[in-house]
Structures are given as C-alpha cells and as structure tokens.
C-alpha positions as CSV (number, residue, x, y, z in Angstrom):
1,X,0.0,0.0,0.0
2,X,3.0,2.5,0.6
3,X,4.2,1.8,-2.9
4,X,0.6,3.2,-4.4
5,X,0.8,6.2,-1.7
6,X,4.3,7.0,-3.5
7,X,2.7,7.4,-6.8
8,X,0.0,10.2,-5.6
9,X,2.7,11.7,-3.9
10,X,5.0,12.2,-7.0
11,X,2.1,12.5,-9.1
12,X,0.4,15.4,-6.7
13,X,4.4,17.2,-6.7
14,X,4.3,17.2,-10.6
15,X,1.3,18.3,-10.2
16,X,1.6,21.4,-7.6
17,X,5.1,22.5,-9.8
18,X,3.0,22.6,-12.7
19,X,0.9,24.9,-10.8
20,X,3.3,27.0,-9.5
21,X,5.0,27.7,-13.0
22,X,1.6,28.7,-14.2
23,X,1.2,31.3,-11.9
24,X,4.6,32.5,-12.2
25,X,3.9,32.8,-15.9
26,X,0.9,34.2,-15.6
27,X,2.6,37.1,-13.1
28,X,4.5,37.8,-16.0
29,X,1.9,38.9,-18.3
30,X,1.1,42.5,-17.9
31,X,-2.6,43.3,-17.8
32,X,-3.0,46.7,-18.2
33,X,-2.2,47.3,-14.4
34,X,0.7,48.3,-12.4
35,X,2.6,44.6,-11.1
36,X,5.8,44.8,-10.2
37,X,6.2,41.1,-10.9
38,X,6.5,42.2,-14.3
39,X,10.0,43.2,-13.7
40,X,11.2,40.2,-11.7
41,X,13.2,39.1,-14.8
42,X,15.5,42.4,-14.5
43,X,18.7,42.5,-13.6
44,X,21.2,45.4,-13.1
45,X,25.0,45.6,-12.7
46,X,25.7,46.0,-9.2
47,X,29.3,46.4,-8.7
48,X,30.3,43.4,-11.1
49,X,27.3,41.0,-10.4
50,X,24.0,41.0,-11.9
51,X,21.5,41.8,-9.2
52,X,17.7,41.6,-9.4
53,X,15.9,45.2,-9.3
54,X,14.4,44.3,-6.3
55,X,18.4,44.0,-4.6
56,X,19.1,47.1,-5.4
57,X,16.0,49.9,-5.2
58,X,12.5,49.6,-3.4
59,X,10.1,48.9,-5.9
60,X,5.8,49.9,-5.4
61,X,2.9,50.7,-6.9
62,X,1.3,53.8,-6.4
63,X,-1.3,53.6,-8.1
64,X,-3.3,51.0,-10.5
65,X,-1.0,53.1,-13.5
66,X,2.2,53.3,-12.2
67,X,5.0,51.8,-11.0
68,X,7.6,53.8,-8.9
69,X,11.1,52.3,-8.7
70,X,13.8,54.1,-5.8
71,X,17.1,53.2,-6.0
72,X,18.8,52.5,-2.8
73,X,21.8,54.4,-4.5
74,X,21.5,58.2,-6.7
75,X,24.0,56.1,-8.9
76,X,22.0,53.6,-9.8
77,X,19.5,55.5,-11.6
78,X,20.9,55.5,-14.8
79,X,21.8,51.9,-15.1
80,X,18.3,50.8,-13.7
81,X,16.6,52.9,-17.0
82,X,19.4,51.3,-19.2
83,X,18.3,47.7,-17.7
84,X,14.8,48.7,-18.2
85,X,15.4,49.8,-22.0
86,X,16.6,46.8,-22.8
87,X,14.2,44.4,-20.9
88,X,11.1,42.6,-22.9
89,X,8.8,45.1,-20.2
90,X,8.2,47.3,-23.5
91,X,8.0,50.6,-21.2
92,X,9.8,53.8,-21.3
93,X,11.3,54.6,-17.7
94,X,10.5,58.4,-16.7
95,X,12.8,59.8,-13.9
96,X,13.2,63.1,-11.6
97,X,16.2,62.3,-10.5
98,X,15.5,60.2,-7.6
99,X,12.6,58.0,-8.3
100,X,12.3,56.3,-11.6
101,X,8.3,55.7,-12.8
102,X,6.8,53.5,-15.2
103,X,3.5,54.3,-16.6
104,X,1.5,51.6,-17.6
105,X,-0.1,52.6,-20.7
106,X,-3.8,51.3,-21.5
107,X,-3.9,48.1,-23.3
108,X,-5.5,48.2,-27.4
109,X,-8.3,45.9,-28.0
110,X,-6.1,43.8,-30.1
111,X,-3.5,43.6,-27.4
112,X,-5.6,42.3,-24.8
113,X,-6.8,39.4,-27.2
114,X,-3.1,38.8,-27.9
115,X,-2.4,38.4,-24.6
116,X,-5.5,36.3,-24.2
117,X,-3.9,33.9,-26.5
118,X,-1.0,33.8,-24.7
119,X,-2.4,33.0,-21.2
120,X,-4.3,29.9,-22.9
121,X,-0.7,29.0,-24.2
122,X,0.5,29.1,-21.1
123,X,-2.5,27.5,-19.3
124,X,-2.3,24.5,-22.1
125,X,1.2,23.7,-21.3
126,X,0.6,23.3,-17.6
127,X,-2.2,21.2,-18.6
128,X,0.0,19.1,-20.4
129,X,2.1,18.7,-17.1
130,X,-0.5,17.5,-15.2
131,X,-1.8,14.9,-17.8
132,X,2.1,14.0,-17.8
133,X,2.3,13.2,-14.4
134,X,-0.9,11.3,-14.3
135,X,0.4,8.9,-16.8
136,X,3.3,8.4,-15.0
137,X,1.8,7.6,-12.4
138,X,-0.6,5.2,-14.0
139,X,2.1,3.8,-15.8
140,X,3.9,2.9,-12.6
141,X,0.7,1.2,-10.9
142,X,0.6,-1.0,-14.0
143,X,4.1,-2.0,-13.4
144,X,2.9,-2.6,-10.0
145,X,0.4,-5.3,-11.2
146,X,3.4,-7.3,-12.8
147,X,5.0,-7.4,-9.1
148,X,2.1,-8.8,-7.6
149,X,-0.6,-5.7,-7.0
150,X,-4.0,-6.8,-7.4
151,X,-5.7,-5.6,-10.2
152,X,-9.2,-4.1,-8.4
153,X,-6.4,-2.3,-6.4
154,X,-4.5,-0.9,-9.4
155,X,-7.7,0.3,-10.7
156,X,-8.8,2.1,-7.0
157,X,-5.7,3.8,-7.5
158,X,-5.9,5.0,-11.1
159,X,-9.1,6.2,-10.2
160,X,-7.5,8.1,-7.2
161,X,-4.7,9.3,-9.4
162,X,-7.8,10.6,-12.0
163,X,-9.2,12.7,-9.0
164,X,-6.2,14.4,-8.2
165,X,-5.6,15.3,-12.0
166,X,-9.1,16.6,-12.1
167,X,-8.7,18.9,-9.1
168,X,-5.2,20.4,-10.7
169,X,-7.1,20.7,-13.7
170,X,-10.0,22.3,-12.6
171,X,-7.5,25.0,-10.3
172,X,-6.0,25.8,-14.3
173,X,-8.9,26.5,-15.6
174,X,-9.9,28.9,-12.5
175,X,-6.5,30.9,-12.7
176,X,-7.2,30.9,-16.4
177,X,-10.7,32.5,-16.0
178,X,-9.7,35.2,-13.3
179,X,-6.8,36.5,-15.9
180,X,-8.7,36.5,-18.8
181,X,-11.3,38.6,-16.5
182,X,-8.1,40.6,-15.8
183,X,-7.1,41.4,-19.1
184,X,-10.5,41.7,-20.8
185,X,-11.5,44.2,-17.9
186,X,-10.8,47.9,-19.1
C-alpha cells in the first residue's frame, strides 16, 4: 500500500510544480495594471554581479497606473533605465532624478486578445504537465500489477490518481478564467 501512496505523492508534486510555473507565468503577463512582478526578470549591474531590481531599489505601486522604482543608490539610476530599456517590459522609464516611474499605458483591444492567447498557451502547457504526471503515475501502478498488485487495487488507484488530475485541472482553468477577466476588464 506505501508503494501506491508514492505514486499520488509524485504525481500530486508534478502536479503542484506545474501549478506554480503557471502562476509564475501568468505574473508575468502585464494586464494593463501596475505589477511589479513584471520586472522580476530584470537584472542590473551592481558592482560586477547581476542583481535583481528588487536587490538594489524599493520597488511599489502607487497607483493601478504606475510603477515607482527608488534606487537604494543616486548612482544607480541610470543603469536601472538602461536595464529597463533593454528588458522585454516594453516601457519607457521616466525619472526626476531620484525615483524612476513606469507608466503603464492602457492596453488596445487587439493587445488584450493577444495576450488572451498567450495566457491559454500558457495554461495549455501546464495542462500538459498535469496529464504527464498522471500517466506516469498510471504507468507505474501497472508496473505494480506485474510485481504482484492486485488488479481491483491498481484500478482504485488510477481512479484516485484521476481525481487528483481533475482537481489540478480544474484550479488551471480557475487561474485561467480570473486572468482573462483581468485582461479583458478595461
């Protein structure tokens, strides 16, 4: 019986990291509103080593528009823009001399189907994680029958190992639907 308990386990890990990526790559996706997850993939050159934005200034959001970025240093200022400029964020830094803002420009009807698209990519992939790991986890409890498993047992289990991959499932779908909402709201 601890042999079948191994496979939901593995199975319900795939499972959760598949889950987790999603909405990682869903933070990514800008919406039309100010997330400063957005530039989580930025580094700057902080004394020789590439450092996240986030090492190196404080990093809010002011408003539903805007993002304010405040280096910890005057000096860094310029090389945060330059980082900026030549990140995928698609945003032209503004700065006073001490605080660095990003306006988040209104997204065009076209956009927000584009980006649309691109959540259902995303959301496809994971879903292709989770049916992964539910095969290989059926594919293990059939091994299991060759060692001696009974068969009614084997096919308990596969039905377990279904309801797991229909709750994962169903928890795509739901992030799906609430950033599609996101996007499409205006």
């Amino acid at each position: 019986m601890a042999e079948i308990q191994s496979y939901y386990k593995a199975a319900e890990e795939k499972m959760e990291g598949a889950l987790l990526h999603l909405d990682d790559s869903l933070a990514h996706i800008r919406a039309g509103k100010a997330n400063v997850r957005i530039l989580d993939p930025i580094r700057v050159d902080y004394y020789g080593s590439m450092t996240p934005l986030s090492g190196v200034a404080t990093v809010t959001t002011p408003d539903a528009r805007t993002i304010s970025i405040q280096p910890w240093e005057k000096g860094m200022i310029a090389v945060i823009e330059k980082a900026i400029l030549n990140s995928e964020v698609g945003i032209t830094p503004e700065n006073n001399g001490e605080i660095i803002r990003l306006t988040i420009p209104a997204l065009t009807e076209e956009r927000r189907k584009a980006l649309v698209k691109q959540t259902r990519s995303e959301g496809e992939d994971a879903k292709i994680s989770v049916r992964n790991a539910r095969r290989d986890a059926i594919d293990g409890l059939k091994k299991e029958v060759k060692n001696g498993l009974a068969e009614d047992v084997e096919k308990d289990a596969e039905n377990e190992v279904q309801k797991i991959h229909d709750k994962y499932i169903k928890k795509i779908d739901e992030m799906l639907a609430a950033k599609e909402k996101e996007i499409m709201t205006v």
